[in-house]
DSSP file (Angstrom, degrees, kcal/mol; ACC not computed):
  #  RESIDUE AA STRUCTURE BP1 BP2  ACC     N-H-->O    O-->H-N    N-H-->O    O-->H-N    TCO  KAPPA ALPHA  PHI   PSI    X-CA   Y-CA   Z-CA
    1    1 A X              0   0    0      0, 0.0    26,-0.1     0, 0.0    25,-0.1   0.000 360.0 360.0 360.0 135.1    0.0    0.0    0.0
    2    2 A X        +     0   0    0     24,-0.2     2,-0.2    53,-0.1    54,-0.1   0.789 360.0  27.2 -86.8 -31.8    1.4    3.0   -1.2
    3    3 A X        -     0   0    0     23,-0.1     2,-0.2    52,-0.1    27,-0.1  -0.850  69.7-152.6-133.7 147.6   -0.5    5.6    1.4
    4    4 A X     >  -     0   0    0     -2,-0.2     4,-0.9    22,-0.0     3,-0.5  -0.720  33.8 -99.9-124.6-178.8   -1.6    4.7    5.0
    5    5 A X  H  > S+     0   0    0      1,-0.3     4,-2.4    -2,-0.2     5,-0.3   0.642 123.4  54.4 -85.5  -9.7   -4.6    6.4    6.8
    6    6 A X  H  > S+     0   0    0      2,-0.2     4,-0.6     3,-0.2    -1,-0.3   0.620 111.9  44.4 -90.0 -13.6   -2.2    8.7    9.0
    7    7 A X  H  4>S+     0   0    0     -3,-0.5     5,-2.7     3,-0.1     4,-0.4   0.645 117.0  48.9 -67.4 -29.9   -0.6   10.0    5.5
    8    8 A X  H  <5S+     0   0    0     -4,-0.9     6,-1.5     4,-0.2    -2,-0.2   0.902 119.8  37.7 -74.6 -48.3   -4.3   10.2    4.3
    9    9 A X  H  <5S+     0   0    0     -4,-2.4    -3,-0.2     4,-0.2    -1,-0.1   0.940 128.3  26.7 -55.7 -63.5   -5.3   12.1    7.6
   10   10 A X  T  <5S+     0   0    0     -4,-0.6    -3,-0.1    -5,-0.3    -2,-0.1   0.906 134.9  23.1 -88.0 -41.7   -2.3   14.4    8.3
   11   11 A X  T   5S+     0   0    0     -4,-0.4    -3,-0.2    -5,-0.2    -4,-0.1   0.987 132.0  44.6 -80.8 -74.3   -0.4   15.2    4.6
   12   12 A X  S   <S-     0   0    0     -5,-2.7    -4,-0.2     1,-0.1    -3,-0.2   0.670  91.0-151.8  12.7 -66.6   -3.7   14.4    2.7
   13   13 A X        +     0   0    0     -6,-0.3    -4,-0.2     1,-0.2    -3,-0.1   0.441  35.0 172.7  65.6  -1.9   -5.7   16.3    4.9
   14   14 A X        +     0   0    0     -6,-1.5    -1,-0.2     1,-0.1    47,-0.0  -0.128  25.0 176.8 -40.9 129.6   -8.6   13.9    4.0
   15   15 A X        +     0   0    0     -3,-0.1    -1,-0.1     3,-0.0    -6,-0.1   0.374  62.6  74.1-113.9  -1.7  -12.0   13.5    5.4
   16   16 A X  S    S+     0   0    0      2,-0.1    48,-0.1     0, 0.0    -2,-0.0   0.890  83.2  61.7-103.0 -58.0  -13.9   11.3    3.8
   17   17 A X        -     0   0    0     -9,-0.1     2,-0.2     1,-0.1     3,-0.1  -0.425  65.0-143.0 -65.9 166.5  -12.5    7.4    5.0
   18   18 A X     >  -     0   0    0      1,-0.1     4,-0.5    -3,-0.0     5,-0.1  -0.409  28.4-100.8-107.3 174.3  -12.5    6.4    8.2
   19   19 A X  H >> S+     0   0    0      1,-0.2     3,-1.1    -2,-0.2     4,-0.8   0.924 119.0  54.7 -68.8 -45.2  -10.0    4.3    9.8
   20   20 A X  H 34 S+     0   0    0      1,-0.2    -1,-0.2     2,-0.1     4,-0.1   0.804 119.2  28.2 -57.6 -12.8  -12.1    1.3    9.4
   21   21 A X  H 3> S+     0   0    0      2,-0.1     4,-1.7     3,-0.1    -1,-0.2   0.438  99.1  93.0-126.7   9.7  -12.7    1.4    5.8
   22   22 A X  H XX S+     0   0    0     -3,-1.1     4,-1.3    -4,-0.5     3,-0.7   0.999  88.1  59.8 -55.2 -60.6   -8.7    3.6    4.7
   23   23 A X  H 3X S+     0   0    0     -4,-0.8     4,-1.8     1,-0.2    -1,-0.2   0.851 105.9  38.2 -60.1 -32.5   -7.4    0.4    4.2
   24   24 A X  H 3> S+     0   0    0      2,-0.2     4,-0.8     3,-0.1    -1,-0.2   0.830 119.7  39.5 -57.5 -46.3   -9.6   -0.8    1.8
   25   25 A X  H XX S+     0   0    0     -4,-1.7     4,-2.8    -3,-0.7     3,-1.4   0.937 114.5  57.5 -75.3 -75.3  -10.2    2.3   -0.6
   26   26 A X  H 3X S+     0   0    0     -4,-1.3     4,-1.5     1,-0.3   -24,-0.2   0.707 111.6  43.5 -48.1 -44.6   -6.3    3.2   -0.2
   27   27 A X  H 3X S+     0   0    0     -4,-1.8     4,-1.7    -5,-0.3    -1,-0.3   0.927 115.3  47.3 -47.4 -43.5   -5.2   -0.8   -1.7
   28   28 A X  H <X S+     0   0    0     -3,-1.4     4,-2.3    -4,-0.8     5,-0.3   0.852 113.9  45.7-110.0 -12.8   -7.6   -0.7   -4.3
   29   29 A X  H  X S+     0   0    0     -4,-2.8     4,-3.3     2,-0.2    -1,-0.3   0.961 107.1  61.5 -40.6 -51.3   -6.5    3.0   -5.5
   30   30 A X  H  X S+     0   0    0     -4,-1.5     4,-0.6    -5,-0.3    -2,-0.2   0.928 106.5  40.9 -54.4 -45.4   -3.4    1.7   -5.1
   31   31 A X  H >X S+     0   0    0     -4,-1.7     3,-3.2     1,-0.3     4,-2.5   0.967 113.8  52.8 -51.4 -60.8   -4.2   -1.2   -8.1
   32   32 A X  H 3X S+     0   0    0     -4,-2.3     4,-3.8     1,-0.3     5,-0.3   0.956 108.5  46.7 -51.5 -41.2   -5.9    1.1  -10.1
   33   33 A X  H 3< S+     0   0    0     -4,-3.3     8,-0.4    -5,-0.3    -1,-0.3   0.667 111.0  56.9 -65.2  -8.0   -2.8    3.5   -9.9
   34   34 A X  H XX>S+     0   0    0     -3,-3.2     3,-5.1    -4,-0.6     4,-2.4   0.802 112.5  43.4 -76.1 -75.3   -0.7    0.2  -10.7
   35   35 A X  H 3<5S+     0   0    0     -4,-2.5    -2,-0.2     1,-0.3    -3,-0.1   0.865 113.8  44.3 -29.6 -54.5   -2.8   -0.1  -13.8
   36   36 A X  T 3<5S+     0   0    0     -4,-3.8    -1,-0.3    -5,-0.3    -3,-0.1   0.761 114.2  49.9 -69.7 -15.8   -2.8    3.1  -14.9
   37   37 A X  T <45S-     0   0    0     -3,-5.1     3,-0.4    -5,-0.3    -2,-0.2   0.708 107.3-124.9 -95.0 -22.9    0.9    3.5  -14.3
   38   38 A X  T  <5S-     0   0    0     -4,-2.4    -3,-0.2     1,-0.2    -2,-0.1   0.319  71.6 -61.1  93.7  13.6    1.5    0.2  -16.2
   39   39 A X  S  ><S+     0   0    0     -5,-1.7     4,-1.2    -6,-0.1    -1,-0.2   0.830 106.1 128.6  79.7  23.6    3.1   -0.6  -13.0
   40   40 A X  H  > S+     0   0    0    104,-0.4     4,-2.0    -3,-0.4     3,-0.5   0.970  83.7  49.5 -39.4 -65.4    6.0    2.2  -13.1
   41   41 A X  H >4 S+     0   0    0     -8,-0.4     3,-1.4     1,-0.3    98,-0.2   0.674 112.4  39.0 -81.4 -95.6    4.7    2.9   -9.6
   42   42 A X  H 34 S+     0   0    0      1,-0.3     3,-0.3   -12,-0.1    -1,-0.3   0.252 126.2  51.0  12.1 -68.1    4.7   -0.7   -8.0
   43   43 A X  H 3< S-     0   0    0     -4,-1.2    -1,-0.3    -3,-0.5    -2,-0.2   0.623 134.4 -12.8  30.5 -82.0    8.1   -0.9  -10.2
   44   44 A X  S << S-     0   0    0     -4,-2.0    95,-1.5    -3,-1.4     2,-0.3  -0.777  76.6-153.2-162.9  78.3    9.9    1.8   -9.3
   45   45 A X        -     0   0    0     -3,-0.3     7,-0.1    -2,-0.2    93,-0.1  -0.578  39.0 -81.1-101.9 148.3    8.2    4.5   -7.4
   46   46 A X        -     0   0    0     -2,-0.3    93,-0.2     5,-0.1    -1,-0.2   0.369  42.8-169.4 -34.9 159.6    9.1    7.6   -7.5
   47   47 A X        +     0   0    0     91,-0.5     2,-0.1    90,-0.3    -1,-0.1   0.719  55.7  86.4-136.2 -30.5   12.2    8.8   -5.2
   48   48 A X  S  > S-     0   0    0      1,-0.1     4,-2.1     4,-0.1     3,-0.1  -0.389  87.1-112.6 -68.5 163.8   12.8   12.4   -4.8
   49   49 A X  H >> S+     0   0    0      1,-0.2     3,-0.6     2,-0.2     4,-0.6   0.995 111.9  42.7 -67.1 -79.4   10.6   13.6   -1.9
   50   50 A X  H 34 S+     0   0    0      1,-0.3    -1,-0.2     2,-0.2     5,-0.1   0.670 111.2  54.1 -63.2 -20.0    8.2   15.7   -3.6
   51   51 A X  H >> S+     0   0    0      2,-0.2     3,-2.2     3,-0.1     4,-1.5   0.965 110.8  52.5 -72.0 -60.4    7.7   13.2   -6.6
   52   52 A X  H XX S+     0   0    0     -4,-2.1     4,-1.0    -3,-0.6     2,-0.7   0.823 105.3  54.6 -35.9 -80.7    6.9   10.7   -3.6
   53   53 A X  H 3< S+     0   0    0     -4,-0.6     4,-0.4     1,-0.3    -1,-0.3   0.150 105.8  47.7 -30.5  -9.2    4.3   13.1   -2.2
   54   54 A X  H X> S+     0   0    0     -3,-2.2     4,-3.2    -2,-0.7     3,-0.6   0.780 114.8  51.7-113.9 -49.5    2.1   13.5   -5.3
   55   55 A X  H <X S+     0   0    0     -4,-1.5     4,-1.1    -3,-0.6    -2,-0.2   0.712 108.4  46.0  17.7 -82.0    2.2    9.9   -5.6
   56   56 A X  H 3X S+     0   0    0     -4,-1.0     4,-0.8     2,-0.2    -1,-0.2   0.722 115.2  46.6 -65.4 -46.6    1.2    9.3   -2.4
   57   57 A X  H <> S+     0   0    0     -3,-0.6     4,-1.5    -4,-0.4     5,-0.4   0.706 105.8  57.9 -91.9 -20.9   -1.7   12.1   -2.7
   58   58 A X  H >X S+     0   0    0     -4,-3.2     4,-4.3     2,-0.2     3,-2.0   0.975 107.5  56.0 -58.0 -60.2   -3.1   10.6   -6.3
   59   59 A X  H 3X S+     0   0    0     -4,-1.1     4,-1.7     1,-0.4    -2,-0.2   0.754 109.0  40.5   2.8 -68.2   -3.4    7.5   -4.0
   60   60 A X  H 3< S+     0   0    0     -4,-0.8    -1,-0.4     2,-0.2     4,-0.3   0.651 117.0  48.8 -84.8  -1.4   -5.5    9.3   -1.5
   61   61 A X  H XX S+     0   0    0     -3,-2.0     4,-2.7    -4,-1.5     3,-2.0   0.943 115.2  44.9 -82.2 -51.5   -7.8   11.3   -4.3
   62   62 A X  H 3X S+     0   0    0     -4,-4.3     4,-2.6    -5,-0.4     2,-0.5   0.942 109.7  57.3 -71.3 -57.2   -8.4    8.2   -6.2
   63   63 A X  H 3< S+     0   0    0     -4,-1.7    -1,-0.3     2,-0.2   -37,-0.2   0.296 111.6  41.2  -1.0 -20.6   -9.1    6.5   -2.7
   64   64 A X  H X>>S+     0   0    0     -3,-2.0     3,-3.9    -2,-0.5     4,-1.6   0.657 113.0  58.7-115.5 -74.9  -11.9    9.0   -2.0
   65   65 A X  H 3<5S+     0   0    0     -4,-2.7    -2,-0.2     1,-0.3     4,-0.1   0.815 109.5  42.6 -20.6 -50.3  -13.2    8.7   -5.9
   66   66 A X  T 3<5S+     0   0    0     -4,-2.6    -1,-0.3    -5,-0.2    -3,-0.2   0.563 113.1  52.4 -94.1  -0.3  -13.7    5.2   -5.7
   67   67 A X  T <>5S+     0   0    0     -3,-3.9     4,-4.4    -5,-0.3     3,-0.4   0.688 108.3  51.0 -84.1 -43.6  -15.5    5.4   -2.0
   68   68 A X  H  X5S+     0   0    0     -4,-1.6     4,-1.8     1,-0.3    -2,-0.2   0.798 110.0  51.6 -81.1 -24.6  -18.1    8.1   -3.0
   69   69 A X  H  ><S+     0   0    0     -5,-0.6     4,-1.7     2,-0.2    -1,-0.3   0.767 107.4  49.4-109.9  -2.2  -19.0    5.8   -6.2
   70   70 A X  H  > S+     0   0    0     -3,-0.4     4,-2.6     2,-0.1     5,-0.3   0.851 116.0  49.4 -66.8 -56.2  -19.6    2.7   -3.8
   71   71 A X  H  X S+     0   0    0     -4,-4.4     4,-1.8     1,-0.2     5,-0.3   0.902 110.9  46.0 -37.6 -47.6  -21.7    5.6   -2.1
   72   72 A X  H >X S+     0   0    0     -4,-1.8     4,-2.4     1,-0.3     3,-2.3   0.976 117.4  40.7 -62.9 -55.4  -23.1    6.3   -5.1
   73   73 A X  H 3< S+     0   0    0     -4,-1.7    -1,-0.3     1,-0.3     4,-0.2   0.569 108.9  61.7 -60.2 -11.1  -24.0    2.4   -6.2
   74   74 A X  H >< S+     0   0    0     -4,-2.6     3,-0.6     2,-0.2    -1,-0.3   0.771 100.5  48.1 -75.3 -20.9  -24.9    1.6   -3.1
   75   75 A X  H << S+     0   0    0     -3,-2.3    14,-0.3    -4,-1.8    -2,-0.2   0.794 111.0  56.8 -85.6 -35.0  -27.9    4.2   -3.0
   76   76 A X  T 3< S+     0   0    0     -4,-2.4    -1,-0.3    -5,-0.3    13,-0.3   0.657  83.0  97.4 -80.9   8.7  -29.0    2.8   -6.4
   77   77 A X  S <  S-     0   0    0     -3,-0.6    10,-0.0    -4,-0.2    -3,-0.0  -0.646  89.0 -98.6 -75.1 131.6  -29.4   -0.6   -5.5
   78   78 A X        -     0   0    0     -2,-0.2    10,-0.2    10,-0.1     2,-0.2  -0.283  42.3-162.3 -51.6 132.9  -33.0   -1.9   -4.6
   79   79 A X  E     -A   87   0A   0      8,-1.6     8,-4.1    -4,-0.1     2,-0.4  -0.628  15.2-108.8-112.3-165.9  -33.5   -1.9   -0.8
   80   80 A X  E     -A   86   0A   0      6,-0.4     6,-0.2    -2,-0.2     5,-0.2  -0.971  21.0-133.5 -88.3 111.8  -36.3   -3.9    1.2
   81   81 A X    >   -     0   0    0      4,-2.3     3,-1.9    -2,-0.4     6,-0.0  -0.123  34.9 -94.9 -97.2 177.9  -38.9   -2.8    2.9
   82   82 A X  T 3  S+     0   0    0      1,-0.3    -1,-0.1     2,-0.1    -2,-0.0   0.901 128.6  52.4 -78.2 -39.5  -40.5   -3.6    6.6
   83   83 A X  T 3  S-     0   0    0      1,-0.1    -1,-0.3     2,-0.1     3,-0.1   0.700 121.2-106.2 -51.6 -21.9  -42.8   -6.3    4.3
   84   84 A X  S <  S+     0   0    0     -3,-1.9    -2,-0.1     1,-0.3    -1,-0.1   0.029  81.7 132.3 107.7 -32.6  -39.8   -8.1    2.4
   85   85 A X        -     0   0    0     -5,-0.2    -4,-2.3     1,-0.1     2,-0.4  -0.355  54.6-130.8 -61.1 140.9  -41.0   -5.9   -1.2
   86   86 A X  E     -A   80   0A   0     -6,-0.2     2,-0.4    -3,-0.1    -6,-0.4  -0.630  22.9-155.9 -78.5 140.5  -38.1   -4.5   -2.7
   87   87 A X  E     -A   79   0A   0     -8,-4.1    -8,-1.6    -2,-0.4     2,-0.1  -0.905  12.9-123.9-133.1 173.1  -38.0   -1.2   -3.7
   88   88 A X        -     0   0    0     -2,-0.4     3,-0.1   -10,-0.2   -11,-0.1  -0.579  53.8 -67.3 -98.2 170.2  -36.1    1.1   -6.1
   89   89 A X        -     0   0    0    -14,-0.3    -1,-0.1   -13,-0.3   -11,-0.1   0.017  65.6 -92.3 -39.1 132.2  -33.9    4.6   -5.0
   90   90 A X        +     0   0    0      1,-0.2    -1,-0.2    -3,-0.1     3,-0.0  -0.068  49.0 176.5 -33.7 133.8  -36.1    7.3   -3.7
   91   91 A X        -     0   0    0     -3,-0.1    11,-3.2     1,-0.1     2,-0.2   0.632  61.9  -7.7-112.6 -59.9  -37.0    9.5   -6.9
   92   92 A X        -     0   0    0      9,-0.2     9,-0.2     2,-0.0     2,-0.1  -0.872  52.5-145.4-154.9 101.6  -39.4   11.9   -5.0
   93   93 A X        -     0   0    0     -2,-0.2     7,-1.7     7,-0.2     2,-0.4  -0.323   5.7-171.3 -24.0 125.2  -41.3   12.8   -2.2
   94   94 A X  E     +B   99   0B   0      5,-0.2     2,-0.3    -2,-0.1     5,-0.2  -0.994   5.0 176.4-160.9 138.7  -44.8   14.6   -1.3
   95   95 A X  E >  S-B   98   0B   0      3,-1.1     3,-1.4    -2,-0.4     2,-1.4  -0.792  70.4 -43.4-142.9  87.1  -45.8   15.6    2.0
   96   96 A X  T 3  S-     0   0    0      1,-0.3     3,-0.0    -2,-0.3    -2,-0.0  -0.535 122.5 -25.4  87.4 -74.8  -49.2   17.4    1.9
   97   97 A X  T 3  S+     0   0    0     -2,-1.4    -1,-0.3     0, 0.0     2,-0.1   0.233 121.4 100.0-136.7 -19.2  -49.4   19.9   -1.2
   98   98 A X  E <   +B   95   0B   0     -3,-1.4    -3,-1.1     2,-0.0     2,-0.1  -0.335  54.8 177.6-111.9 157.2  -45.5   20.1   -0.9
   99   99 A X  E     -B   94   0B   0     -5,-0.2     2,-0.4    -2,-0.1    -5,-0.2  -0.632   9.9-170.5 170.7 112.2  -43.2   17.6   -3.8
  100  100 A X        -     0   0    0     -7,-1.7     2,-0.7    -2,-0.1    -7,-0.2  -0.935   6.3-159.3-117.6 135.0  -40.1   17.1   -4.3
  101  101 A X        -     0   0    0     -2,-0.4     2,-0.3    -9,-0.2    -9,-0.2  -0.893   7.8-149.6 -99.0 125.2  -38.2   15.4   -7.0
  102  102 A X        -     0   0    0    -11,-3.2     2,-0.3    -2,-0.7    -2,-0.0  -0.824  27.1-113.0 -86.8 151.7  -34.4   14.0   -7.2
  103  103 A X        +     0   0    0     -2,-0.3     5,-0.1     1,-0.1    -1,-0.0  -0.431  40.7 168.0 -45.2 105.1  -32.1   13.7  -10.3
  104  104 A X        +     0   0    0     -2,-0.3     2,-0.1     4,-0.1    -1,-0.1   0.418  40.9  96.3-127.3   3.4  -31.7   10.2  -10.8
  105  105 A X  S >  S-     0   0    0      1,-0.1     3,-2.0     2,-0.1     7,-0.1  -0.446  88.4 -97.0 -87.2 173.5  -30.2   10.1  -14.3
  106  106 A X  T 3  S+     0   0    0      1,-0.3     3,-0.2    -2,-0.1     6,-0.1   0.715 111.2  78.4 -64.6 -14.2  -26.2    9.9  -14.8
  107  107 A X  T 3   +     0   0    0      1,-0.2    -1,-0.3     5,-0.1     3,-0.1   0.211  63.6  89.6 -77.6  -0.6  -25.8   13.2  -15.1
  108  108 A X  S <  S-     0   0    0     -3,-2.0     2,-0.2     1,-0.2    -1,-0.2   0.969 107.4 -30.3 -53.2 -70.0  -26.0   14.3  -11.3
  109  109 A X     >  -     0   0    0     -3,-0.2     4,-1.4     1,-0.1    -1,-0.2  -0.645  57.6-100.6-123.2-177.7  -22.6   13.8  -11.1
  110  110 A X  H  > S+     0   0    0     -2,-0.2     4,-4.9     1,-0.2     5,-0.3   0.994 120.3  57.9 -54.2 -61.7  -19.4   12.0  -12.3
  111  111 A X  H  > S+     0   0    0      1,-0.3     4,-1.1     3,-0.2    -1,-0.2   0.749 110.0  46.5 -72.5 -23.3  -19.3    9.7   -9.3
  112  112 A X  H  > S+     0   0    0      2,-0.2     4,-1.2    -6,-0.1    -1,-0.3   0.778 116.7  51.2 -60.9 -30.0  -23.6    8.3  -10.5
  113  113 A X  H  X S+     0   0    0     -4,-1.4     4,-0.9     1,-0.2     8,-0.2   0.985 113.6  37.6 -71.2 -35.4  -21.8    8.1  -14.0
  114  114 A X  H >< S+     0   0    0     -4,-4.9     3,-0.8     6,-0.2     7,-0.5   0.849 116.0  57.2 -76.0 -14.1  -18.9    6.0  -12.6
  115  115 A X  H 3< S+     0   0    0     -4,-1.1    -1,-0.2    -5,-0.3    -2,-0.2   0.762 119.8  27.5 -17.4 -60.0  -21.5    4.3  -10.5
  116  116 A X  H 3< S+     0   0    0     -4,-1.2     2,-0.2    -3,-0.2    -1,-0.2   0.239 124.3  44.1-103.1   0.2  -23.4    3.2  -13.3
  117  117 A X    <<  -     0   0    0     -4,-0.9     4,-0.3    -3,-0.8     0, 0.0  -0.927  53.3-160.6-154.1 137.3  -20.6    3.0  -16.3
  118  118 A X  S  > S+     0   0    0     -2,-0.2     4,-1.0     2,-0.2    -4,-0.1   0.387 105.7  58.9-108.9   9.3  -16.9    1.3  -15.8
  119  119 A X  H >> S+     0   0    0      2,-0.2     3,-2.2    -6,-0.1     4,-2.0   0.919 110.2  43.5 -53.8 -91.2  -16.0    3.5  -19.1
  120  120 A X  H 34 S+     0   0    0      1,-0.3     4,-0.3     2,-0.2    -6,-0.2   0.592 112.6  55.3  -8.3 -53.0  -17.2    6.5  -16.5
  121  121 A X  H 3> S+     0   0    0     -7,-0.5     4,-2.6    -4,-0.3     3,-0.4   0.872 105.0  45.9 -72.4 -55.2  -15.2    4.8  -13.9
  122  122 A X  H <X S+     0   0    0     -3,-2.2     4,-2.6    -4,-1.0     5,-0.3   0.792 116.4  49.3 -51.9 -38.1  -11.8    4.6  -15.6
  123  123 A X  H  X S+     0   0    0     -4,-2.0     4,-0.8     2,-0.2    -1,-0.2   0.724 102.5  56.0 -90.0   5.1  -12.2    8.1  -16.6
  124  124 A X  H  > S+     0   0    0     -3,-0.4     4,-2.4    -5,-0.4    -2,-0.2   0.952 118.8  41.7 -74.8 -52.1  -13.2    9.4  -13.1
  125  125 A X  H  X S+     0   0    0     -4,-2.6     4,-2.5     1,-0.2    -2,-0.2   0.692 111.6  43.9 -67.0 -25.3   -9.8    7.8  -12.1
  126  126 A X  H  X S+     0   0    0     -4,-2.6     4,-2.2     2,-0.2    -1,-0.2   0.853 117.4  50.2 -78.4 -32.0   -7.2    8.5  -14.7
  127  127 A X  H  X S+     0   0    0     -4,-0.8     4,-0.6    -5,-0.3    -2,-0.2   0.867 117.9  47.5 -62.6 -27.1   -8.8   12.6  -14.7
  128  128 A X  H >X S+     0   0    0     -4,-2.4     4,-1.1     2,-0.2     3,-1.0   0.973 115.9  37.3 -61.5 -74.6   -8.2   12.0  -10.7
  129  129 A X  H >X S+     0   0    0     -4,-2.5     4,-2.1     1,-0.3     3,-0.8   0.963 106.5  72.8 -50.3 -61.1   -4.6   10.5  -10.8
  130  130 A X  H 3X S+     0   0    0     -4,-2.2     4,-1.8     1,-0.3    -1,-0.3   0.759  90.0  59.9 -17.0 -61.2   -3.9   13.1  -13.6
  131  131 A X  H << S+     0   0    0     -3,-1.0     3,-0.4    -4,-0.6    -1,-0.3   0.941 117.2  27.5 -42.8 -65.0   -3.9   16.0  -11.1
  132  132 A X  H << S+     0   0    0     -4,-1.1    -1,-0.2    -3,-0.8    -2,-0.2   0.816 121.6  54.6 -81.8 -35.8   -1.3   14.8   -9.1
  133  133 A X  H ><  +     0   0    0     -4,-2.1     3,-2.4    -5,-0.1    12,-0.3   0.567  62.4 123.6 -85.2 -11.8    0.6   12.8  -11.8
  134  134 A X  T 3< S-     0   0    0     -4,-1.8     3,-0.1    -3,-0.4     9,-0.0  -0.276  88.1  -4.4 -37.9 111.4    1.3   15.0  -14.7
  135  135 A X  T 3  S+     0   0    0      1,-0.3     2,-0.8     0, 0.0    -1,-0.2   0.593  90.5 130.0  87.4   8.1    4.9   14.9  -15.2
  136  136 A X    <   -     0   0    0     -3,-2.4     8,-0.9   -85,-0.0    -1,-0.3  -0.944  41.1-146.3-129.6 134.2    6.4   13.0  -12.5
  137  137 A X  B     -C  143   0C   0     -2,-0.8   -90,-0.3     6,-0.2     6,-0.3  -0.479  10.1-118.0 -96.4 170.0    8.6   10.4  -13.1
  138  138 A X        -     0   0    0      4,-1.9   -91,-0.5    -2,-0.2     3,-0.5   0.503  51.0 -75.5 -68.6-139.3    9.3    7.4  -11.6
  139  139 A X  S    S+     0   0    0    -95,-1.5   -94,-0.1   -93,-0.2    -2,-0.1   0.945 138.2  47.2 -82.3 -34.8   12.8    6.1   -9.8
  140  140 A X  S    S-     0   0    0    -96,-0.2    -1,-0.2     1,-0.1     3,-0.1   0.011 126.0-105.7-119.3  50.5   14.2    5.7  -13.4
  141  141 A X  S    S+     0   0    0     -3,-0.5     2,-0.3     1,-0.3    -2,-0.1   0.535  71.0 150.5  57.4  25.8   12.9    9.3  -14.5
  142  142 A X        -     0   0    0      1,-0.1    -4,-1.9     2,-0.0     2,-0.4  -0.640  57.8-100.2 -77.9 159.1   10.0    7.7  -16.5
  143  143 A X  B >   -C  137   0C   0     -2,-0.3     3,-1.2    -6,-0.3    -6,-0.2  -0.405  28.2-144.0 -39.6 109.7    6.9    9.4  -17.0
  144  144 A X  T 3  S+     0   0    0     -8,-0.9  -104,-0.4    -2,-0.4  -103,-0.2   0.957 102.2  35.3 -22.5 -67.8    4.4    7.9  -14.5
  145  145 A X  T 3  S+     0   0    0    -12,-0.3     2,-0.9    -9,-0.1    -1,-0.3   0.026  85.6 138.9 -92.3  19.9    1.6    8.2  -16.8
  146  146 A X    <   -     0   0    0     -3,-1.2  -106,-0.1     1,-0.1    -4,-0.0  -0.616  29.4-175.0 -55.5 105.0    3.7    7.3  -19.8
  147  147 A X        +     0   0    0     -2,-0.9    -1,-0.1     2,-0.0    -3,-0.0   0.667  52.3  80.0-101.9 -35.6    1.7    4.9  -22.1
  148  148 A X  S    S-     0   0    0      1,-0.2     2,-0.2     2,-0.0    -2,-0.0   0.068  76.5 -93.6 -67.5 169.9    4.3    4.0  -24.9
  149  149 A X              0   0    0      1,-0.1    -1,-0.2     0, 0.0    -2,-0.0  -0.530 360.0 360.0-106.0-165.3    7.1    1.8  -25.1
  150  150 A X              0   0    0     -2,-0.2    -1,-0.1     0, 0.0    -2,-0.0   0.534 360.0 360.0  22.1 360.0   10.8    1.8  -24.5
């Protein structure tokens, strides 16, 4: 694991994991950030300090990305009512004369598209990692995000 929850807390500044669930979103950031890196970072991870440190925070963004689209897929998933009947995400509400509708198409945000799409999902993360990763190379001054070969 590339980032623990006390880099995620203190460096980070992060708010969104808990201790109980850091370790979990921070490994499977870390894979995607394997993936995306082609495994440069696994590989060879970066070695000057501040290269380390962006690294380290792509780690925690994407780590938050990919908790807030569990959020997301977990609220669209049918739940069960007191009877056993399933039912589907709240759409809308009505309380006398009063009526409110939610936005349930993909278009609230990125994190319903990546919810709903693992196209979406891929793009949430490389546009995530992107922030941080632009332009830092690894230990043997590759491009992170460097896609080519040799």
């Amino acid at each position: 694991m590339y980032a623990d929850y006390d880099f995620y807390k203190e460096s980070f500044h992060g708010d969104m994991l808990t201790p109980d669930n850091a370790g979990k979103w921070l490994s499977r950031a870390g894979d995607e950030l394997d993936a995306l890196t082609c495994g440069r970072l696994a590989f060879a991870f970066p070695v000057q300090e501040l290269h380390e440190l962006k690294a380290k925070k792509a780690v925690c963004a994407v780590a938050e990305a990919l908790c807030a689209v569990d959020l997301h897929r977990r609220a669209l998933l049918p739940s069960e009512t007191e009877e056993g009947a399933l039912r589907g995400p709240v759409t809308s509400v009505s309380s006398g004369q009063e009526s409110m509708s939610f936005g349930t198409g993909a278009s609230a945000s990125a994190y319903a598209q990546a919810a709903q799409s693992e196209k979406a999902l891929q793009e949430l993360i490389s546009r995530t990692a992107e922030k941080y990763l632009v332009g830092v190379p690894d230990a043997c001054g590759i491009n992170l995000l460097y896609r080519g070969s040799g």
